[in-house]
Backbone as JSON, one array per atom type, in Angstrom:
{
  "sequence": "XXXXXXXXXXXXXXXXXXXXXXXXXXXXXXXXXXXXXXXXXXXXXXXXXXXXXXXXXXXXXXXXXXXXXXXXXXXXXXXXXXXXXXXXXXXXXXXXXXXXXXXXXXXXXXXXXXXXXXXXXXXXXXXXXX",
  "N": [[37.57, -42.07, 15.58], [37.8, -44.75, 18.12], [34.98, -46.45, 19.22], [34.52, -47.21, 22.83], [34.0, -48.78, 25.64], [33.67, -46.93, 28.6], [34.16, -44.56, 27.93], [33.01, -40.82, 27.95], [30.45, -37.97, 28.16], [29.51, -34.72, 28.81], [26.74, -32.77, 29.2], [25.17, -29.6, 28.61], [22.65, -27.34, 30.54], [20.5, -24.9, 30.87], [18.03, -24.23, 33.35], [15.1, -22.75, 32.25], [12.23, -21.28, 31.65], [10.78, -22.54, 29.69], [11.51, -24.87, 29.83], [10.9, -26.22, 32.05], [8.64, -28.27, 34.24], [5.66, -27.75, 34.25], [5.84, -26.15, 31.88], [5.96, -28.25, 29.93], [4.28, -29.63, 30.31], [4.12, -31.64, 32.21], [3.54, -31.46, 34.88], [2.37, -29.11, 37.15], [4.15, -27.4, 38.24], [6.67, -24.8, 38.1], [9.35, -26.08, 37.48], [12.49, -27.84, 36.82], [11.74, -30.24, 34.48], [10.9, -33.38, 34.45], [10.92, -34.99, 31.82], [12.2, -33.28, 30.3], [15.27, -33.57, 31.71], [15.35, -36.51, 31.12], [15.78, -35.88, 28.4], [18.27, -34.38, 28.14], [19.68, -36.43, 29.53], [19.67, -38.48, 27.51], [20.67, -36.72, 25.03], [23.4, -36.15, 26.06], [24.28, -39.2, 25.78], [23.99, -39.68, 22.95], [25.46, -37.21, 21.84], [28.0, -38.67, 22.78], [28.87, -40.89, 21.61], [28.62, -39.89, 19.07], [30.85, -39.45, 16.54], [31.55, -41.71, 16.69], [30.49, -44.02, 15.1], [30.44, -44.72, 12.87], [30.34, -43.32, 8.83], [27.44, -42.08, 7.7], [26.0, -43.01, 9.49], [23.74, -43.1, 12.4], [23.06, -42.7, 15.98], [19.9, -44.07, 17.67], [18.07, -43.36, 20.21], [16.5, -46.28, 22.94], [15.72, -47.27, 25.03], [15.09, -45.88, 28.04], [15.38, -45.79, 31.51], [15.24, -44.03, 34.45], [15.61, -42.3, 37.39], [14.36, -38.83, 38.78], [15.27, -37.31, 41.53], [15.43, -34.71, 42.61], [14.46, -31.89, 42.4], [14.8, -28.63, 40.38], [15.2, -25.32, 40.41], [13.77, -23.06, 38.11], [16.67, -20.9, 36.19], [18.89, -22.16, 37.6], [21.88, -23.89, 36.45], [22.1, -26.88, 34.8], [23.72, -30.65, 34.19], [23.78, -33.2, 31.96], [25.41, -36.19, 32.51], [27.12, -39.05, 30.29], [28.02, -42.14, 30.45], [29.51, -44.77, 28.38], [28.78, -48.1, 29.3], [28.19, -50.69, 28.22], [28.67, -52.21, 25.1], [27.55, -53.81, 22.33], [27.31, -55.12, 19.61], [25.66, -53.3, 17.65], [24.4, -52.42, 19.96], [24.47, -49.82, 22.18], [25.5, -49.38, 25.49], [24.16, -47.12, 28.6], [25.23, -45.89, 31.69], [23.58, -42.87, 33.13], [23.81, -39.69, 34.15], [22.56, -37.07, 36.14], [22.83, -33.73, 36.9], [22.13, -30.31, 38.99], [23.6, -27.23, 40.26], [23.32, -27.8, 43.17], [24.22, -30.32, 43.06], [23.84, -34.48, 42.31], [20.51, -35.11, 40.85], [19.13, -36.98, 39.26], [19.59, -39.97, 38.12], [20.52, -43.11, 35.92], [20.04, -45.3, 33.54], [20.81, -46.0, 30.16], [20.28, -47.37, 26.46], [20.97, -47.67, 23.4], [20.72, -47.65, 19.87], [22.91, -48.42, 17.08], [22.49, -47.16, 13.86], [21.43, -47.04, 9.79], [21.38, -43.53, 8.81], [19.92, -42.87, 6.37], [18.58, -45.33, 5.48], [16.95, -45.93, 7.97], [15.22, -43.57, 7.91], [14.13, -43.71, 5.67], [12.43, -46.08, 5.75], [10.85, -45.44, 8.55], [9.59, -42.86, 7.21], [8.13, -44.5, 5.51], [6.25, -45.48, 6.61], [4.11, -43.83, 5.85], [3.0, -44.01, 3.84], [1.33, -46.03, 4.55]],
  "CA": [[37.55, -42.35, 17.01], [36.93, -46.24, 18.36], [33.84, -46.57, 20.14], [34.95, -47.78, 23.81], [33.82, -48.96, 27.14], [34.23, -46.1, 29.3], [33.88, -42.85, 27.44], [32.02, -40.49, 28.77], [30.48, -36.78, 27.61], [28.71, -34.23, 29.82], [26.22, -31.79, 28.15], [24.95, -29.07, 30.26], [21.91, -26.29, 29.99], [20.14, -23.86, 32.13], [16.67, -24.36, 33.58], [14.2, -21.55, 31.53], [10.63, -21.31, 31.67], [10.61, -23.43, 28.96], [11.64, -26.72, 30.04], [9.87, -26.54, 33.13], [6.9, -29.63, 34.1], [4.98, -26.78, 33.98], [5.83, -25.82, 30.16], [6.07, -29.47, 28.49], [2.47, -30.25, 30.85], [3.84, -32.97, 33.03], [3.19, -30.57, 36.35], [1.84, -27.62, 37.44], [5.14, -26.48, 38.94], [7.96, -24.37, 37.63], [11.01, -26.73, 38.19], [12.69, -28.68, 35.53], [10.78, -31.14, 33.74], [12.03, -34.95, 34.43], [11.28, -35.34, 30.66], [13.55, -32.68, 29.75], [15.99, -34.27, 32.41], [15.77, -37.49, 30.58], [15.99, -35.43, 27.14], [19.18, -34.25, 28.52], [20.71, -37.95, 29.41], [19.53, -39.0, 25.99], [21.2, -35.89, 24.62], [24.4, -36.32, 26.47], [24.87, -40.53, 25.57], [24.19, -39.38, 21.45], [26.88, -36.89, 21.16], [29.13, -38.88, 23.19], [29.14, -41.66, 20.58], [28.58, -39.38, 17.67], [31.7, -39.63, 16.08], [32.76, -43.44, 16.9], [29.68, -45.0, 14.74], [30.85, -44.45, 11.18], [29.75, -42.47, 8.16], [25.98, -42.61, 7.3], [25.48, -43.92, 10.85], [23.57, -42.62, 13.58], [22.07, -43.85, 17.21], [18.88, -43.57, 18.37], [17.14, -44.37, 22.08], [15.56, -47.07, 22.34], [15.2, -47.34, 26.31], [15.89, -45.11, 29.39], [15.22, -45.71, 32.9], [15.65, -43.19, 35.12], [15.02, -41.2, 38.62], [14.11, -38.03, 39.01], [15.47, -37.24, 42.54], [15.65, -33.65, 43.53], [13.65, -30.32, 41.78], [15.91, -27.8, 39.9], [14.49, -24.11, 40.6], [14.2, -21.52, 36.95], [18.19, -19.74, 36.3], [19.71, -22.94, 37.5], [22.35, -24.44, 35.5], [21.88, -28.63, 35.02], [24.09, -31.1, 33.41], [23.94, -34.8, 32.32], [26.91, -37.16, 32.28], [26.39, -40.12, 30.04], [29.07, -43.15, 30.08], [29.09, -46.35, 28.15], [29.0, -49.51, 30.04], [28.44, -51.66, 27.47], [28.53, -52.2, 23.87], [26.8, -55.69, 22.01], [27.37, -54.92, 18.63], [24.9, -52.58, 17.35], [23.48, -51.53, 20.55], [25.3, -49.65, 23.37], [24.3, -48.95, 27.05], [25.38, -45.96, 29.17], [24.75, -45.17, 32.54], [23.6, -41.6, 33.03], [23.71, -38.99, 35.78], [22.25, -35.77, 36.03], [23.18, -32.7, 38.46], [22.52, -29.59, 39.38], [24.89, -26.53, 41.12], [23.68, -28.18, 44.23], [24.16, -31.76, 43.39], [22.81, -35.05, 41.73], [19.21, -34.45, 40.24], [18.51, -38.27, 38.36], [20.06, -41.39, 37.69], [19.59, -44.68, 35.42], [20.5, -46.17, 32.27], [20.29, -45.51, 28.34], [20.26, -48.01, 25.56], [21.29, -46.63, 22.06], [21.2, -48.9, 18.74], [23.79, -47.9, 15.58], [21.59, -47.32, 12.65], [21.85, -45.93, 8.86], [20.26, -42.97, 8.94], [19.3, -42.87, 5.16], [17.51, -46.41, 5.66], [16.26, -45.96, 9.2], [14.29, -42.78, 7.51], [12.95, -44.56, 4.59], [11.68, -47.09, 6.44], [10.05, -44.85, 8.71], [8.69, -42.42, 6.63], [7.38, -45.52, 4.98], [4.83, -45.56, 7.29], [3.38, -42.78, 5.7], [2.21, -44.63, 2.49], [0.45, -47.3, 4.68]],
  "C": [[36.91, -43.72, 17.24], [36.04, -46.05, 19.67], [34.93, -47.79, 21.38], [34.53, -47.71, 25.13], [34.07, -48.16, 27.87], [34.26, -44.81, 29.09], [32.92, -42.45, 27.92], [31.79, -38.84, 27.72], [29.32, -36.2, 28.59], [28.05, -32.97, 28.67], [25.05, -30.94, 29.1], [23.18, -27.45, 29.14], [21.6, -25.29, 30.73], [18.59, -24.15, 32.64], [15.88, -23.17, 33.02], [12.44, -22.3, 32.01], [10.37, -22.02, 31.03], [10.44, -25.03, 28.59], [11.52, -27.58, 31.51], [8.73, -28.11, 32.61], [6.19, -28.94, 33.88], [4.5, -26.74, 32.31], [5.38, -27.02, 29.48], [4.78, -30.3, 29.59], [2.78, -32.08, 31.73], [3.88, -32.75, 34.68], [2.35, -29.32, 36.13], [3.07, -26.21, 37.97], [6.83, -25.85, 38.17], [9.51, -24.55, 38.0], [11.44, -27.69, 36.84], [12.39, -29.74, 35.41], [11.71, -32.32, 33.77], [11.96, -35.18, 32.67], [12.31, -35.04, 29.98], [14.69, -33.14, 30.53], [16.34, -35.55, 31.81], [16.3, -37.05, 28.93], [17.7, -35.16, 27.2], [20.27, -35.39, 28.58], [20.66, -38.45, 28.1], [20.93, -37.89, 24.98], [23.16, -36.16, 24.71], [25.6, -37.88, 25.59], [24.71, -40.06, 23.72], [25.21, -38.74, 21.17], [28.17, -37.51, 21.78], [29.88, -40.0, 22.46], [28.84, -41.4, 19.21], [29.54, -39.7, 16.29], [32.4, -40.82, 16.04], [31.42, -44.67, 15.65], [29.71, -45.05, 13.18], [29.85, -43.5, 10.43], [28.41, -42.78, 7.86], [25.43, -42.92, 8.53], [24.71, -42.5, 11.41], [23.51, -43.13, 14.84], [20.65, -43.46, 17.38], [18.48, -44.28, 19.84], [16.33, -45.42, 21.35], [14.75, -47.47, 23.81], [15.9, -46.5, 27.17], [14.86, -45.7, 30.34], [15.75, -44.55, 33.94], [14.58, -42.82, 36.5], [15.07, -40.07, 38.36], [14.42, -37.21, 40.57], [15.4, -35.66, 43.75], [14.98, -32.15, 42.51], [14.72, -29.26, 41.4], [14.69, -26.14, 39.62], [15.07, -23.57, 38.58], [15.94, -20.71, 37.32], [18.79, -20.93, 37.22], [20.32, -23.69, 36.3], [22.44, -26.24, 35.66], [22.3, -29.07, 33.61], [23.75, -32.64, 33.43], [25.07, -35.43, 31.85], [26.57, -38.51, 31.78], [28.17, -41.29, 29.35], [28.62, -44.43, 29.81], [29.51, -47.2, 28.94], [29.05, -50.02, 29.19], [28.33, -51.68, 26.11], [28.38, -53.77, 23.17], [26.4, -55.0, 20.63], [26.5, -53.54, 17.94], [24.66, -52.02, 18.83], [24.6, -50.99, 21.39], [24.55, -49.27, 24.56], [25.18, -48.38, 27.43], [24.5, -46.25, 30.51], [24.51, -43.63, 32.51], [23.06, -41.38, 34.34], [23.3, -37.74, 35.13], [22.19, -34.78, 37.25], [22.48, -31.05, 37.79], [23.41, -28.33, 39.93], [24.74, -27.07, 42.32], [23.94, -29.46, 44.53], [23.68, -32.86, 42.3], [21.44, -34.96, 41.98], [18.56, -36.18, 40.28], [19.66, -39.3, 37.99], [19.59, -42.09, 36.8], [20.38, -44.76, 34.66], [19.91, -46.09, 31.1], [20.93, -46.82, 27.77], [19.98, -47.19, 24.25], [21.56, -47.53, 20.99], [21.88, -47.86, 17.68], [22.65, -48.26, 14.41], [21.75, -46.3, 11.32], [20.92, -45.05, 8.54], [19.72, -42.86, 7.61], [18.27, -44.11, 5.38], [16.67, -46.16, 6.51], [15.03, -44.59, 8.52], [13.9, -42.75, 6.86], [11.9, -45.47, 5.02], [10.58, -46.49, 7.22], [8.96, -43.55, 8.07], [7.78, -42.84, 5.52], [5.88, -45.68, 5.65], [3.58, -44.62, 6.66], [2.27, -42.77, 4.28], [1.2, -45.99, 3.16], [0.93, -48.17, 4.28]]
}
């Protein structure tokens, strides 16, 4: 599959107790967690260029921006939609959206670099020798 301007992939979950602000400690309140909201857009823009970055490859984040716009109650279902805008050799950029059943949730923009994951995890678990 050729990586291309315009693809898009939506990747969807449910709100649980789990991935509440509450749970992952960035509230007090049982509504879904903007982290997990951005985990989600991240989620979405990786498998949507999974298959276009060759063998050995992966992506990883490297920047998001995002809103947070509207509170998603526990036993709601919430998806994010993540399309490339641009691609500059190695890196790509998506916009991403995230909804709701009653609507958009979050907005912004992901940045994703092509990297081999055998190296990229030598390197970092290089760190580990100092």
């Amino acid at each position: 599959m050729e990586l291309t301007v315009g693809m898009q992939y939506k990747l969807e979950t449910v709100v649980t107790e789990n991935n509440t602000a509450k749970a992952v400690g960035s509230s007090d309140l049982p509504v879904f967690a903007t982290p997990m909201m951005m985990a989600l857009m991240e989620g979405a823009a990786a498998q949507c260029v999974k298959d276009c970055v060759g063998d050995g490859n992966t992506t990883v984040g490297t920047k998001i921006e995002s809103t947070h716009d509207a509170a998603t109650p526990v036993g709601m279902k919430v998806y994010a939609v993540a399309t490339v805008t641009e691609i500059d050799r190695r890196r790509i950029d998506f916009s991403v959206e995230a909804f709701d059943e009653c609507g958009k949730i979050g907005a912004g923009t992901h940045s994703r670099f092509i990297v081999n994951a055998e190296k990229f995890l030598e390197k970092t678990n290089g760190k580990l020798n100092g």
